[in-house]
Each structure stands twice: as structure tokens, then as C-alpha cells.
C-alpha positions as CSV (number, residue, x, y, z in Angstrom):
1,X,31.5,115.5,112.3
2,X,29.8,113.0,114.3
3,X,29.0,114.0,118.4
4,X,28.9,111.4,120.9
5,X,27.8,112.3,124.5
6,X,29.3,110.8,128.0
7,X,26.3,110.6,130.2
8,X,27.4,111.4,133.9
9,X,24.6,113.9,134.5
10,X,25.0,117.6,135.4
11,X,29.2,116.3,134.4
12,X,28.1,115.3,130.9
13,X,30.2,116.3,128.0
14,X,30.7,116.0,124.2
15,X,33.4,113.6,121.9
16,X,33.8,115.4,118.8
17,X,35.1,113.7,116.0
18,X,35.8,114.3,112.2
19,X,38.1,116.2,110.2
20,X,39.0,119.7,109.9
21,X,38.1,120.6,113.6
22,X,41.4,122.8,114.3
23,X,40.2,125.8,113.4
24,X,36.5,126.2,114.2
25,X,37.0,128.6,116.8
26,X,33.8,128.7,118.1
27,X,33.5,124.6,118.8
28,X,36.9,125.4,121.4
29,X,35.6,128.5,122.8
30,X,32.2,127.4,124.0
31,X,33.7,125.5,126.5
32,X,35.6,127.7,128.0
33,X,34.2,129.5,130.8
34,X,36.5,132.0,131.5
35,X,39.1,134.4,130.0
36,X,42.0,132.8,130.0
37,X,43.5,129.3,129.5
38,X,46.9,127.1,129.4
39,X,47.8,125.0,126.7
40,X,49.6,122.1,127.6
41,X,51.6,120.0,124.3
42,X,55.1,118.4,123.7
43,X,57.9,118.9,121.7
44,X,56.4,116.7,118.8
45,X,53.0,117.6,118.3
46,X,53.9,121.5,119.0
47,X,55.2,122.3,116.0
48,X,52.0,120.6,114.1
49,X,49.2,122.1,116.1
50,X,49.8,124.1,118.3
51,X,49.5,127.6,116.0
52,X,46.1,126.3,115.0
53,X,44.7,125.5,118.5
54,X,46.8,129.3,119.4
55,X,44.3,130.7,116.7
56,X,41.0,129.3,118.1
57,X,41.4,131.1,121.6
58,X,41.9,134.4,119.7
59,X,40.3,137.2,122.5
60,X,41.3,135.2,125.4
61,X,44.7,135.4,127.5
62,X,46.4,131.8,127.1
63,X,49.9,130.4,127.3
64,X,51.5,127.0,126.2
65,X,53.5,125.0,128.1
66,X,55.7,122.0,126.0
67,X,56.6,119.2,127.4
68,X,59.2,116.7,126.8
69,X,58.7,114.2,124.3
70,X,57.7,110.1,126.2
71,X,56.1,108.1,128.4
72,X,59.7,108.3,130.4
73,X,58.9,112.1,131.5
74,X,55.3,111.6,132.8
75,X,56.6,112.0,136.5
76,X,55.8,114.3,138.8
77,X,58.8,116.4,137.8
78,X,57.6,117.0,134.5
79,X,54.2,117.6,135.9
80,X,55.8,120.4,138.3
81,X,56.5,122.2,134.6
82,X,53.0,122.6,134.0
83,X,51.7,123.8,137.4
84,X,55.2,126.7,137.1
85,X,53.3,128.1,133.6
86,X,49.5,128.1,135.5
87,X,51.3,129.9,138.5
88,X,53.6,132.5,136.8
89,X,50.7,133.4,134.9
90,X,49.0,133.6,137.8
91,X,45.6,131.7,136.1
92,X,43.1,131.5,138.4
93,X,40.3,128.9,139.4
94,X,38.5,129.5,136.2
95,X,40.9,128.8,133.5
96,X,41.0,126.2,131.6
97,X,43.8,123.8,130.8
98,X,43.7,122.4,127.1
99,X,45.6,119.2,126.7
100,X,47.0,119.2,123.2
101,X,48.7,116.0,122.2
102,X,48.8,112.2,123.0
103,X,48.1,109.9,126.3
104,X,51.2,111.0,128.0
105,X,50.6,115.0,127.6
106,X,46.0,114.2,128.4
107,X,46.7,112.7,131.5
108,X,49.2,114.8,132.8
109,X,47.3,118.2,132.0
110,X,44.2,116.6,132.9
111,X,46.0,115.6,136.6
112,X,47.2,119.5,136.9
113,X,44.0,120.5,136.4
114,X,42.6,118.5,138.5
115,X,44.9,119.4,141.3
116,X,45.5,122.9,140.5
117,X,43.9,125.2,143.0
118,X,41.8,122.0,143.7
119,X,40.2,121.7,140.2
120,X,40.2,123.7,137.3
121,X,38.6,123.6,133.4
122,X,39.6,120.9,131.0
123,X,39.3,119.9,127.4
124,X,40.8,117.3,125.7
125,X,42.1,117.5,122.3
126,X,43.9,114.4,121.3
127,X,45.9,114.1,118.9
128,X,46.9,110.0,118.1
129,X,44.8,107.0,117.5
130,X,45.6,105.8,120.8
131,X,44.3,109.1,122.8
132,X,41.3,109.3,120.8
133,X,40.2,105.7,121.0
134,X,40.9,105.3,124.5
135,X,42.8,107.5,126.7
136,X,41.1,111.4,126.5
137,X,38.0,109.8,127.0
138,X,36.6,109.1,130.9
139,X,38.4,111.5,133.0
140,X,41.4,109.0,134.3
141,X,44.2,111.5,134.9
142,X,47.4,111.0,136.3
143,X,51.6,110.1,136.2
144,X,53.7,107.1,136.6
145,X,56.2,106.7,139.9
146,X,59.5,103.9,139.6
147,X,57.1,101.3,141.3
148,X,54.2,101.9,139.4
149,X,52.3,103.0,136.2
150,X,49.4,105.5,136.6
151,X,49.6,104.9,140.6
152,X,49.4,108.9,141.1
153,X,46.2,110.4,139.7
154,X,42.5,111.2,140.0
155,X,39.0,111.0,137.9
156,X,38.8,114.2,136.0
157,X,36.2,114.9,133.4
158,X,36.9,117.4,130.8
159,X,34.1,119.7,129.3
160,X,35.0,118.5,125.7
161,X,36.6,116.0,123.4
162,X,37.5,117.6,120.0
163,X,39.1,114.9,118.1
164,X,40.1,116.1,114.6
165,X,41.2,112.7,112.8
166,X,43.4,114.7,110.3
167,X,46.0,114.8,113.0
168,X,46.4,111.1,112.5
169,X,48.4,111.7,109.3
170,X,51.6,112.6,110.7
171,X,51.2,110.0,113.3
172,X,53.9,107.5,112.5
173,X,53.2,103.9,111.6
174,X,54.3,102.7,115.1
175,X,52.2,105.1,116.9
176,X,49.3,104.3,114.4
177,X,49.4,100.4,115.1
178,X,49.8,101.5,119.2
179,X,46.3,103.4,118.8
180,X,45.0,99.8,117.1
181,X,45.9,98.1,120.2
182,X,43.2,99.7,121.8
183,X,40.6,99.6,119.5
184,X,41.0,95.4,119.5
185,X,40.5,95.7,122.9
186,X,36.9,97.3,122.7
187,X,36.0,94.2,120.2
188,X,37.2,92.1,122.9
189,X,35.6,93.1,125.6
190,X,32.2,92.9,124.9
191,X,31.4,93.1,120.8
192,X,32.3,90.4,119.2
193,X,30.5,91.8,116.0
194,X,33.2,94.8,116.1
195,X,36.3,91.8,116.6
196,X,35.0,90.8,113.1
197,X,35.0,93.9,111.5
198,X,38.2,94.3,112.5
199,X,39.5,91.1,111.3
200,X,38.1,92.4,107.5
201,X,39.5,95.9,107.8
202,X,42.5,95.6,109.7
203,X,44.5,96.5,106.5
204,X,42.3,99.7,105.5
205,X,43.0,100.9,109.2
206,X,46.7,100.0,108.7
207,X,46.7,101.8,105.0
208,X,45.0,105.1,107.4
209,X,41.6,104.8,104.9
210,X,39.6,107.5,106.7
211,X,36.0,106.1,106.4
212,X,37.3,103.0,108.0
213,X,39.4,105.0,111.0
214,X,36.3,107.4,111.4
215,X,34.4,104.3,112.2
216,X,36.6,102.8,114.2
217,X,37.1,106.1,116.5
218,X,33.3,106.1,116.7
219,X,32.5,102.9,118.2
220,X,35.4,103.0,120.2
221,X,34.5,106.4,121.6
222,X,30.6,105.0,121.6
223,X,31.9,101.8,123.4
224,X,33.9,103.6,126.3
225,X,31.5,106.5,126.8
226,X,28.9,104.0,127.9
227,X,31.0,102.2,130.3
228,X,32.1,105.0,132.1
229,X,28.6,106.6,132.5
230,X,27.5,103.2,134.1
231,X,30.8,102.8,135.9
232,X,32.5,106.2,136.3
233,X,35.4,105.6,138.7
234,X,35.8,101.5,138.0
235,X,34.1,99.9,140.7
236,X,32.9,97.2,138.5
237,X,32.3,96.5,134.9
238,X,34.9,99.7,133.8
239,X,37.1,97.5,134.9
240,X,37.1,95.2,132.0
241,X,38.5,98.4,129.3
242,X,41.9,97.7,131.6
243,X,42.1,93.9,129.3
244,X,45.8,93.1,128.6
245,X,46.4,96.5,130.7
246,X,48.0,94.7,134.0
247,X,50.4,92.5,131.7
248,X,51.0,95.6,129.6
249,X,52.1,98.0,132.6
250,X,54.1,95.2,133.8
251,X,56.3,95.1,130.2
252,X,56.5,99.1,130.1
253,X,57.4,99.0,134.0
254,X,60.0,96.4,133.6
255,X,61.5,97.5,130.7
256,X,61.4,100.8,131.6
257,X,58.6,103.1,130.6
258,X,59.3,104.8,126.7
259,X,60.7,101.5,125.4
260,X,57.7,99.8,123.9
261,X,55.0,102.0,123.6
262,X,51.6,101.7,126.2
263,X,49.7,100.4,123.2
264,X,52.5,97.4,121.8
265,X,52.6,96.8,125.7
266,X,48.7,96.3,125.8
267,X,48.7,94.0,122.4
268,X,51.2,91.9,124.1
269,X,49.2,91.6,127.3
270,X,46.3,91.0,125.4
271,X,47.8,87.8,124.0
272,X,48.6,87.0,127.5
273,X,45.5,87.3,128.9
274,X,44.0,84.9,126.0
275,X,46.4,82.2,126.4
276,X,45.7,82.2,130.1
277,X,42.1,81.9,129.6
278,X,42.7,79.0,127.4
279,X,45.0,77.6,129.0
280,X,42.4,77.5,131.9
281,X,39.7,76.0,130.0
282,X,37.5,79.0,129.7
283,X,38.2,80.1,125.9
284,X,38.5,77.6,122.9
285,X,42.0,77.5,120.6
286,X,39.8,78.9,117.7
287,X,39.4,81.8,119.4
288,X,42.6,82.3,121.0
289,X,44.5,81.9,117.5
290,X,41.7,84.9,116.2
291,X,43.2,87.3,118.8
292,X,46.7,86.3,118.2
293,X,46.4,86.9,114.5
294,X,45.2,90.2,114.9
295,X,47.3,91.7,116.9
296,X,50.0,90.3,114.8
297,X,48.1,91.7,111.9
298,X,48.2,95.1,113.3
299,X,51.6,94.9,113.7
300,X,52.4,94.7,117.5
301,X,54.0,92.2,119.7
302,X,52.1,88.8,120.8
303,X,54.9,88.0,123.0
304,X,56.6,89.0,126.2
305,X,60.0,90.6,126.1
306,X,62.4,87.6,126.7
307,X,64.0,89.4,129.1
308,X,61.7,89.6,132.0
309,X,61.1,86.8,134.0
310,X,57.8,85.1,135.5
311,X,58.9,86.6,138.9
312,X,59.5,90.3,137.4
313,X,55.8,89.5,136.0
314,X,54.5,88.7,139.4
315,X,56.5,91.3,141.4
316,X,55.2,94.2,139.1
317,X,52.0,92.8,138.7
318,X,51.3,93.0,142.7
319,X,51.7,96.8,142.6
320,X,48.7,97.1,139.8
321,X,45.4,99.4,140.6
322,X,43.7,95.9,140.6
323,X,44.8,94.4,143.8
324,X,42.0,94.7,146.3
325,X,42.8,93.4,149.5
326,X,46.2,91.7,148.4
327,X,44.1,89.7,145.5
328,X,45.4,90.9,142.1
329,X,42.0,91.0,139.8
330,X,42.2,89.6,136.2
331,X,40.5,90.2,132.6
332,X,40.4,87.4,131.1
333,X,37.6,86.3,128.4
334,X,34.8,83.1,128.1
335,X,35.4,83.8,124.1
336,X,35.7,87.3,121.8
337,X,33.4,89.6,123.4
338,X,33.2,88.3,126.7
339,X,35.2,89.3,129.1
340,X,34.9,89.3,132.9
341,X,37.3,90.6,136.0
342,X,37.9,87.4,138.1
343,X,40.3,86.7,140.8
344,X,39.2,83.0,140.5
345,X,43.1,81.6,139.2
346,X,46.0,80.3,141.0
347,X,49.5,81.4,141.0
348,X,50.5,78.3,138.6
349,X,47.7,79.2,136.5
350,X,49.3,82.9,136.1
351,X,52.7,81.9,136.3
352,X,52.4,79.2,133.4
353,X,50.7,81.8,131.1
354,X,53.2,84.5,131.6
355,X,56.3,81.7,130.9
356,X,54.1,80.3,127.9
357,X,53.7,84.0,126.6
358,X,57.3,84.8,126.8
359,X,59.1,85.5,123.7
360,X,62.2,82.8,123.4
């Protein structure tokens, strides 16, 4: 088991990851305050886990709520279903709501407990690639609306992250190369020397080789942990984890969230955002070419959906958590591993990118 720490002071918590970690009771229970607690899963990962995580809180009061399966049902009436289990159990301010499952089910228990009775206890215990990498970390919490993704929500911090990797083999393929998505990202960002491992173990990662996902996970979780104990609610440089994010929200808003998955939505916006920052001058075609063979390697989509046009782009994308003061805020990259968040582009430049990334 390796432990990684977020650093946010008196708010600091643990990322536990390795194998086997259903079941140690007493690694769950030390975090939980109180007597009682709520677990929150869906309809998929239920029948997988949710009798071992039932089995760690033995002595304490808890319940479960399950959720529908999909990024279509995180909505505030779905949320409503969780908040209906904390108040007819009548679980009071020290609970602790346990979010069992993947980035749909973490950041709609971690937005009830936020919210209920004005905060309550939290731990995260993800259960795809894509939640352990990325989404259970950093306390962003929260549900989708028609006109938006993740435009209702708050900064939450959980007490713990117990990520047991062996959950990762009944993820299917699809789900496994979503999770991928995310890790690229991290190389892209800002470690280049990460991008390359990457590029030599994309395969092992594909084939689920668990010394090659453990590392993975780890700098992943090292990487993100960092940033958000230097930038806890994105005012600045936590703004760069969201590359290929405001191209990606765009797809799963336009084409209706549930029918590509977050991750195949970020892979493609990805490939966006590097053709826009060569097609502005400010990333060479080696490097470009790099990223889009990766992603392609990892089995996700470099393209846009053909069916959504520059202007659905551009109406979408004015609606994102990145517009400050009407002026929509970009990643883009200088090369692998160097991003930056610029609003330094013109419409053309944006508009020519999203018709040049668009799938024929």
C-alpha cells in the first residue's frame, strides 16, 4: 500500500492506494468520527462492493443508498435520493457519507455532504481508473444542470481516499481507457518525463498489468495532490488539471451527457486543445502528432463528434467555469509538459481549431 498526503493544513488527508484495501476494517473506521454513516453507490458497482465496504463499518449504524447507473442521472433529482436516505434515517451532523463507486456517484455524495445540514463527514472510495486518477481526489463536488456540466457544486474535502486497485478488474475496457484519459493529462500538464513513460507503457496499462497501473495511480494521485494544496479552489495554476476539460464538457453537453463517457470526451478535447496550440504557433507538429497517437493508442477519440457544429462549440463553451468576466480561459500547451491558462486567442483562432478537430 503506498499513502500519499493532500497538504491543506488542519484539512489534510490521506490517498490510499494498493490492493486488497476492502476489508481492512480498521483503515475505514478511523476516519469516521461518529456512529453512524450513509453509503452512497449505483446499481453497477453495488453488487461488487458494496457487502465488503457493509462489513468494514461493522458496530456502527449505516445505510446505503444506490443510485442509478450514468452521468445522465447526476441532477439534482437524483441528488434529492441521497439527501431522502440521510433524513429518514435521521443522521445527524456527525455522520459520514461514504461515496462508493465512480466520478458520477464521488461528486454527488461528496455535494450531499457538503450541503447536508451545512457539511457533514466524507470519504472517498473510488472504484474506476478514472475516479482514482483524477476525480475523488481535491474536494470538487457537485451535479450537472441542461446548460451546464458541474455548474452546481462546492469544494469539499474528504477525510480519506481508499483506493483499492483490485476494483479495476471488473472495470470494462471502455471505462478502463476513460480512466487513461486522465492520466495523459497529468503528463501533459506539467511532466513531460511521465508523457514518455506513458508512450512505452501504454499497452501494459491497456493489458491492466498491476505494477504498471499502481504506478500510474501514484503519480497521478502524487501530481494532483500537489496542485490542489498550492491551489485549493482554482484560482490559478489548478486550473491547468481542467486541459481538454472545456472541449470535453462541450461534447458530453452537446451530445447529451451518458453518450461518450467524461474521460473519451476529455481525450478528444485534448486533441483539440493541441491542434489549437499548433495551429497558433506555440507547439511544434512533433509534438502535436505525440499526443494524438496516444490518445489514439489508448483507445479514445482524437476527433469531435461530426455532429456538432463550431457554433454548438462556441455556445456551450461560453457557459464553462472558465469564463471570467465574459472571457472564456484556455489550456493550451508551449510543448508536452507545459501547459498554461491563457485567454490570449481570437475567435478564428478557436473557431478554426474546433472545425479542424471535427470528425468528417
Amino acid at each position: 500500500m503506498t499513502t500519499l498526503t493532500v497538504d491543506l493544513g488542519e484539512r489534510s488527508y490521506p490517498i490510499y492506494i494498493g490492493n486488497a484495501l476492502l476489508g481492512q476494517n480498521e483503515l475505514l473506521k478511523q476516519y469516521i468520527p461518529g456512529n453512524s454513516a450513509l453509503i452512497v453507490s449505483n446499481e453497477t458497482v453495488a453488487p461488487l462492493y458494496l457487502e465488503k465496504t457493509q462489513a468494514m463499518l461493522s458496530g456502527l449504524k449505516h445505510e446505503a443508498v444506490i443510485l442509478p447507473d450514468g452521468e445522465k442521472y447526476k441532477n439534482l433529482e437524483v441528488l434529492n435520493q441521497i439527501y431522502d436516505g440521510l433524513l429518514r434515517n435521521r443522521f445527524d451532523r456527525n455522520t459520514t457519507v461514504i461515496a462508493l463507486g465512480g466520478g458520477v456517484v464521488g461528486d454527488m455524495a461528496g455535494f450531499a455532504a457538503a450541503s447536508y445540514q451545512r457539511g457533514v463527514h466524507l470519504i472517498q472510495i473510488p472504484t474506476t481508473l478514472l475516479s482514482q486518477v483524477d476525480s475523488s481526489v481535491g474536494g470538487k463536488t457537485g451535479v450537472n444542470h441542461a446548460l451546464g456540466k458541474n455548474m452546481i457544486g462546492a469544494f469539499y474535502q474528504p477525510r480519506a481516499v481508499i483506493a483499492d486497485t483490485d476494483t479495476l478488474d471488473t472495470l470494462p475496457d471502455r471505462e478502463l481507457s476513460a480512466g487513461i484519459a486522465e492520466i495523459i493529462k497529468y503528463g501533459l500538464i506539467c511532466n513531460a518525463e511521465f508523457f514518455a513513460w506513458l508512450e512505452q507503457n501504454m499497452q501494459a496499462l491497456l493489458n491492466r498489468d498491476k505494477k504498471a497501473l499502481s504506478y500510474a495511480i501514484e503519480v497521478s494521485c502524487q501530481t494532483k495532490a500537489e496542485v490542489v494544496a498550492a491551489d485549493e479552489r482554482e484560482s490559478g495554476r489548478r486550473a491547468l488539471l481542467n486541459l481538454g476539460h472545456t472541449f470535453g464538457h462541450a461534447i458530453e453537453n452537446g451530445l447529451g451527457y451518458g453518450e461518450w463517457l467524461h474521460g473519451e470526451a476529455v481525450g478528444a478535447g485534448m486533441c483539440m486543445a493541441a491542434v489549437m496550440s499548433n495551429q497558433m504557433g506555440w507547439m511544434n507538429d512533433e509534438d502535436t502528432q505525440k499526443i494524438m497517437h496516444l490518445i489514439a493508442q489508448a483507445k479514445l477519440p482524437c476527433k469531435a463528434p461530426a455532429s456538432m457544429s463550431a457554433e454548438k462549440f462556441l455556445q456551450l463553451m461560453s457557459v464553462d467555469k472558465k469564463v471570467l468576466d465574459g472571457v472564456l480561459r484556455l489550456v493550451l500547451m508551449k510543448g508536452i509538459g507545459q501547459s498554461l491558462l491563457t485567454s490570449d486567442y481570437s475567435i478564428d483562432d478557436l473557431t478554426n481549431a474546433i472545425k479542424l478537430s471535427t470528425a468528417a
